[in-house]
KELUM-589521 format. One line per 10 residues: number of its first residue (from 1); their letters; for each residue x, y, z of C-alpha. Coordinates in steps of 0.1 Angstrom, whole numbers, plus 5000, padded with zeros to 4 digits. Example, Ala and Ser with C-alpha at 12.3 -4.5 7.8 and 13.67 -1.06 7.14 Angstrom:
2
1	as	5123,4955,5078 | 5137,4989,5071
// end
This chain:
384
1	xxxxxxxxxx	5000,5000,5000 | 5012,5032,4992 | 5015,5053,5020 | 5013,5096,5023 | 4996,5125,5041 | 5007,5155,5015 | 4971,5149,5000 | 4942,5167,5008 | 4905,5152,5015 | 4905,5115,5003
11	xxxxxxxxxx	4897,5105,4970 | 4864,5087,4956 | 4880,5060,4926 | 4848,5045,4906 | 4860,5017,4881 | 4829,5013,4849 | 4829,4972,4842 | 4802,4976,4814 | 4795,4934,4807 | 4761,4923,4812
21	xxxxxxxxxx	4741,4889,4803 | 4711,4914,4790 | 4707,4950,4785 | 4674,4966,4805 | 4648,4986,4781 | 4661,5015,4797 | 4696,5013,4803 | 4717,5041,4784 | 4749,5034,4804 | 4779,5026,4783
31	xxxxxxxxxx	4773,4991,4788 | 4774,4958,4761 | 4758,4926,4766 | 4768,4893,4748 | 4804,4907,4745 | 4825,4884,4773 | 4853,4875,4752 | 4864,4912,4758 | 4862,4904,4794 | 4901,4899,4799
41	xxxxxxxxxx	4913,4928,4777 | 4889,4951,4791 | 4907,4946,4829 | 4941,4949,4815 | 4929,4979,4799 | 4916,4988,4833 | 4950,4978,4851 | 4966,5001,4825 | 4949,5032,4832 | 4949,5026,4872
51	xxxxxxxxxx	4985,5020,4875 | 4992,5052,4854 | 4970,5077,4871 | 4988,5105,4877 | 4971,5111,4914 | 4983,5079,4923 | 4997,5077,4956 | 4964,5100,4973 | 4942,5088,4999 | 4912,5067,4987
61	xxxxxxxxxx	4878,5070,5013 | 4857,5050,4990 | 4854,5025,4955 | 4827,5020,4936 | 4828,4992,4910 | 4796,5001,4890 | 4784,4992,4856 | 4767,4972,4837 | 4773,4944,4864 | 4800,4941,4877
71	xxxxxxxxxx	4789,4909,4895 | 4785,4893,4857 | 4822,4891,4856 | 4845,4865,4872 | 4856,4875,4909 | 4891,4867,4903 | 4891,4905,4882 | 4876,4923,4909 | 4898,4909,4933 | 4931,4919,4908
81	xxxxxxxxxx	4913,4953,4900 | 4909,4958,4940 | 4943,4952,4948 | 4962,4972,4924 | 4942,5003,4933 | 4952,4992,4968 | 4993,4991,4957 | 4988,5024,4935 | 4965,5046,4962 | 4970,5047,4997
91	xxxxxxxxxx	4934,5035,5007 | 4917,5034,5044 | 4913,5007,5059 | 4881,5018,5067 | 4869,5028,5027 | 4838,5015,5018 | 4841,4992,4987 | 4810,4987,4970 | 4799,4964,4938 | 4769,4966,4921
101	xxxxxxxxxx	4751,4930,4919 | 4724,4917,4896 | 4702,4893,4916 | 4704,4869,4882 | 4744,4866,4882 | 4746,4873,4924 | 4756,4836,4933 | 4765,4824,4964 | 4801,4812,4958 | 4807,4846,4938
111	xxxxxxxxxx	4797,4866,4964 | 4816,4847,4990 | 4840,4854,4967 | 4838,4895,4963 | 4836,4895,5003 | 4870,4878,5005 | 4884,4903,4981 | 4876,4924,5000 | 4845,4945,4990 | 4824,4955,5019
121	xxxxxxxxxx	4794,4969,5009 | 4770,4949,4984 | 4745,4971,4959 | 4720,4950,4949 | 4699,4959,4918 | 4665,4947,4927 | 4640,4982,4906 | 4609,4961,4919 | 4595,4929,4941 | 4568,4923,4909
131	xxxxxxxxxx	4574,4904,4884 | 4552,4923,4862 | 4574,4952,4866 | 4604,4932,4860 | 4595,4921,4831 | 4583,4953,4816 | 4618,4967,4820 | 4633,4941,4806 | 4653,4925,4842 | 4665,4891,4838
141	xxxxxxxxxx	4657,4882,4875 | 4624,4875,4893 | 4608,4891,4924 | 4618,4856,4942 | 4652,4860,4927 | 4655,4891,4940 | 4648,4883,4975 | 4671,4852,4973 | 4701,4878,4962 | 4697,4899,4993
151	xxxxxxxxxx	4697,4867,5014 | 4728,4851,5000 | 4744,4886,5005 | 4740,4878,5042 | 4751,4845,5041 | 4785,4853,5022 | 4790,4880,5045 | 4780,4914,5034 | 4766,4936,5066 | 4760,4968,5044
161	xxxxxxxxxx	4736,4960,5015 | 4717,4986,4995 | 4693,4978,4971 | 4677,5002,4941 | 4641,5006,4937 | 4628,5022,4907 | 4592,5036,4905 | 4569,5053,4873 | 4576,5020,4854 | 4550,5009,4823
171	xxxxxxxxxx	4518,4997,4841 | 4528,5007,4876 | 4502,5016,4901 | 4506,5036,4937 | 4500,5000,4951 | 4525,4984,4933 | 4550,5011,4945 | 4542,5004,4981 | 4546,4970,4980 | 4576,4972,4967
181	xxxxxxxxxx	4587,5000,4994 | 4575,4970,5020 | 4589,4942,5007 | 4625,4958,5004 | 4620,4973,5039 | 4611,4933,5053 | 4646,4922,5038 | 4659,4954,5064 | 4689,4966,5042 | 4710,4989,5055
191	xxxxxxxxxx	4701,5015,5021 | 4675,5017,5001 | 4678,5039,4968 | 4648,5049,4952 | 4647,5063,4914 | 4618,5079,4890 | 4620,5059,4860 | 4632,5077,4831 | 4626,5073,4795 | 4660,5080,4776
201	xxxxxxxxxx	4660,5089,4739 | 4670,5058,4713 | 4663,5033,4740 | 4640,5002,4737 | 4618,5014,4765 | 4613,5048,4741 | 4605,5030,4713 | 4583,5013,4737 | 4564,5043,4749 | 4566,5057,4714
211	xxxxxxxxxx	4543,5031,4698 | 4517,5031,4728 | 4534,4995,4739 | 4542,5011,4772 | 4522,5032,4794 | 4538,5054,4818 | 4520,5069,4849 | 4515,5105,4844 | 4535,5130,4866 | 4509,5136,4892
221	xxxxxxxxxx	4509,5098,4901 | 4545,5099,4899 | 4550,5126,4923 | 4523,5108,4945 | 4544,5075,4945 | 4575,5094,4954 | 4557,5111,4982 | 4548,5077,4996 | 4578,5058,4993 | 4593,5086,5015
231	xxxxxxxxxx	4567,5085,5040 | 4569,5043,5038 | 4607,5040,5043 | 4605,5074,5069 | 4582,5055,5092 | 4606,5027,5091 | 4634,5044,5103 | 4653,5051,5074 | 4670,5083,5072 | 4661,5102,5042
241	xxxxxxxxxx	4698,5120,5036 | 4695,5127,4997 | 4667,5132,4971 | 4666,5098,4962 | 4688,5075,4992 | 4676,5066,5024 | 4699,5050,5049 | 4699,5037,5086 | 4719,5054,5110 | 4754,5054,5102
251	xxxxxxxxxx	4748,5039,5064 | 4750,5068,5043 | 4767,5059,5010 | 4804,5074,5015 | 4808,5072,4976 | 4781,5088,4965 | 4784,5116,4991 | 4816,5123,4979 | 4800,5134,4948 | 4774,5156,4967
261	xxxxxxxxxx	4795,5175,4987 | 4817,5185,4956 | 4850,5163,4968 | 4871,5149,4941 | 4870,5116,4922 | 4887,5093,4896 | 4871,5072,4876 | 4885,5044,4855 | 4869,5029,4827 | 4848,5032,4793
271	xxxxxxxxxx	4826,5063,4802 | 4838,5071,4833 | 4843,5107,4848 | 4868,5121,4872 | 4873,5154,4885 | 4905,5166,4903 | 4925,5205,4906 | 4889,5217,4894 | 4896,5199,4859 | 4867,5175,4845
281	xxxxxxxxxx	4875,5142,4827 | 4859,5118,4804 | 4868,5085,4791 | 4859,5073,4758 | 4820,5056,4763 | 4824,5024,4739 | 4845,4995,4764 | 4856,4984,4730 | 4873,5016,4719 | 4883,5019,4751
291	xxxxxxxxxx	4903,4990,4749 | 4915,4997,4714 | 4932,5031,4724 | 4952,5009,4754 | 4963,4987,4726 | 4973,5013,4707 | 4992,5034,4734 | 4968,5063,4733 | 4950,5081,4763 | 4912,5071,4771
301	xxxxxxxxxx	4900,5105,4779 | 4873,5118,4749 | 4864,5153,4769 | 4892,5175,4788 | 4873,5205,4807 | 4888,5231,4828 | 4857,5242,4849 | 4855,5280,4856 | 4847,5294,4891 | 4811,5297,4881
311	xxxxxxxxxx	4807,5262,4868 | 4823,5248,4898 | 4795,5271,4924 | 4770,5258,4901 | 4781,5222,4907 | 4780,5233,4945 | 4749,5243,4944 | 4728,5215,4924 | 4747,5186,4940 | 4744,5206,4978
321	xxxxxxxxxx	4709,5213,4976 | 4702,5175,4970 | 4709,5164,5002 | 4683,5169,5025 | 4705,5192,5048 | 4709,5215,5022 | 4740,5236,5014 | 4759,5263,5042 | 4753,5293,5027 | 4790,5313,5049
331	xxxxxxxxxx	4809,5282,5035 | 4796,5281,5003 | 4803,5323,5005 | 4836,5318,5020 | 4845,5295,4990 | 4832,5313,4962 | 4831,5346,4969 | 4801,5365,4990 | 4795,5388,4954 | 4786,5358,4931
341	xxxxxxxxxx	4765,5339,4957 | 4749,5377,4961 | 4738,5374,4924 | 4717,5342,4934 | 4697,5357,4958 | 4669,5366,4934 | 4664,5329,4921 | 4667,5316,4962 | 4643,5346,4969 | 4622,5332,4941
351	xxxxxxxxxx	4620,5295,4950 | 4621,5300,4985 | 4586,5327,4981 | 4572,5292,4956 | 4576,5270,4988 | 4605,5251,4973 | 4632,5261,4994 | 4635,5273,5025 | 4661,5288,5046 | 4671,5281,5084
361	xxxxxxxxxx	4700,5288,5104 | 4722,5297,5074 | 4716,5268,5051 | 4693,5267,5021 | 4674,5234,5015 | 4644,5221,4994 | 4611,5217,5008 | 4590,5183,5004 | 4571,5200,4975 | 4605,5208,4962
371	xxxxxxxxxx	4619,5175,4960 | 4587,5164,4942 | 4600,5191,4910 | 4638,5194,4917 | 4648,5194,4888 | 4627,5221,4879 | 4640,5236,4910 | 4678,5234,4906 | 4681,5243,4870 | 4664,5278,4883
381	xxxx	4693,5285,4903 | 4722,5275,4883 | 4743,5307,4878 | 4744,5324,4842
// end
């Protein structure tokens, strides 16, 4: 392990592995399905661009091995992925490390086998407990299936284990989204992530909803499902710490918070971002090309962007005001300068007089009605 304290807040290191069995109806993510022979060349593509990064050496709070599913793969490249970011970063020994699971390819003996390798923290990709659902966005798994994946996550090991939850899907009713909201709170996980549904463009599930083959809920049931789910997992005792995470005490996602409070990450892989000395980077999305350009000796990085003080407030602001606590109006003043965040004040005035926002002992947060249109709400305040 490399070892040094000349480094400033820890690091957040995300690693894409883009292989799945099946792409979802409404998966956009620079994922491939079918494509395993690239499995091998893909990691040593990966094992390239971690042991050249030039922050190597920096302390490491948290990784994320996200995809596609990274639980499709064979351990044995987790496990070589995970200890060369250990040997090239000086990470904690108490990081969370966190793979995203499947419950069709999240197997006893694998996971028994990520555990070992040391990953800690198990995100389990459940989107519903009905197999109606399921099937109308395109999962491989079944509601049973699912329930087995969160229950051989305990038996391999795993005492942190989040699982998504997706709501507005084709079909689905406000009953549906509750029993989904119970069912995941009877399996207790420590986190619960919650997403609206979203219909990306040149996706199956558009083409779906283009032709009439899928019917969406309109916004108002939408907003109504939301509403509930927060109420449902509230009264269970989870801690609703971000527009769309709930956590027990002491479970907050350290990755993902990372990203909310504006600390810096690297990202490794095809697609993946990273954002260090106020500089934004962007690897190449296709894993294919991705590998092509190791073979070839050339960078992965598509998109080079130097982010001007403006951008980076902006930044501050959307990803601050989507935690529940809201943003610190002196530190975000003391960081940015008291004159820009003055030229806000009109838009905070303005959201804050709609019942969006609201302000209290010098932070600005959004309201329950505001969570319900934040987008709407955030892109109001982003700075010209």
């Amino acid at each position: 392990m490399v070892t040094t304290s000349a480094f400033p807040d820890p690091l957040a290191i995300y690693v894409h592995v883009p292989f799945c069995a099946r792409r979802c109806h409404y998966c956009d993510f620079p994922t491939v399905a079918g494509c395993d022979e690239w499995i091998p060349a893909y990691f040593e593509a990966l094992r390239h661009e971690i042991s050249g990064c030039a922050e190597r050496g920096r302390p490491v709070g948290s990784v994320y091995f996200g995809g596609g599913t990274p639980s499709h793969v064979p351990a044995a490249h987790i496990r070589s992925t995970l200890d060369l970011i250990r040997d090239t970063f000086s990470v904690e020994s108490s990081a969370e490390i966190t793979l995203e699971a499947n419950p069709a390819s999240a197997q006893a003996p694998s996971l028994a086998a990520y555990h070992e390798a040391g990953i800690n923290r198990l995100s389990i990709g459940v989107q519903s407990f009905r197999d109606e659902t399921l099937r109308s966005l395109g999962r491989l798994h079944s509601a049973d299936e699912a329930g087995d994946a969160i229950l051989e996550a305990r038996s391999a090991g795993f005492d942190n284990v989040s699982v998504d939850l997706i709501f507005g899907c084709p079909g689905q009713s406000l009953e549906d989204v509750l029993h989904d909201a119970a069912a995941a709170i009877a399996m207790e996980p420590e986190h619960l992530s919650t997403y609206a549904l979203t219909v990306e463009p040149s996706t199956p599930l558009a083409d779906m909803v283009a032709c009439g083959a899928a019917v969406l809920p309109d916004e108002s049931v939408t907003a109504a499902m939301y509403s509930a789910i927060i109420d449902r997992l509230e009264a269970a005792g989870y801690e609703h710490y971000e527009v769309s995470n709930f956590a027990l005490p002491g479970y907050r996602s350290r990755h993902n918070t990372a990203y909310w409070t504006d600390m810096e990450y690297i990202g490794f892989g095809a697609g993946s971002a990273s954002y260090a000395h106020g500089v934004r980077k962007v690897n190449v999305r296709t894993p294919m090309e991705y590998v092509r350009r190791h073979r070839g000796g050339s960078s992965p990085v598509a998109e080079t962007e130097t982010l001007t003080p403006t951008q980076r407030l902006a930044e501050a602001i959307i990803l601050g005001l989507r935690l529940r606590e809201g943003i610190d109006e002196t530190r975000l003043g003391n960081r940015f300068g008291s004159d820009i965040l003055r030229t806000l004040e009109p838009a905070f005035s303005r959201q804050i007089a709609a019942g969006t926002i609201e302000r209290a002992s010098g932070r600005l947060r959004l309201t329950r009605r505001g969570l319900l249109i934040a987008d709407t709400v955030l892109a109001d305040l982003i700075p010209g």
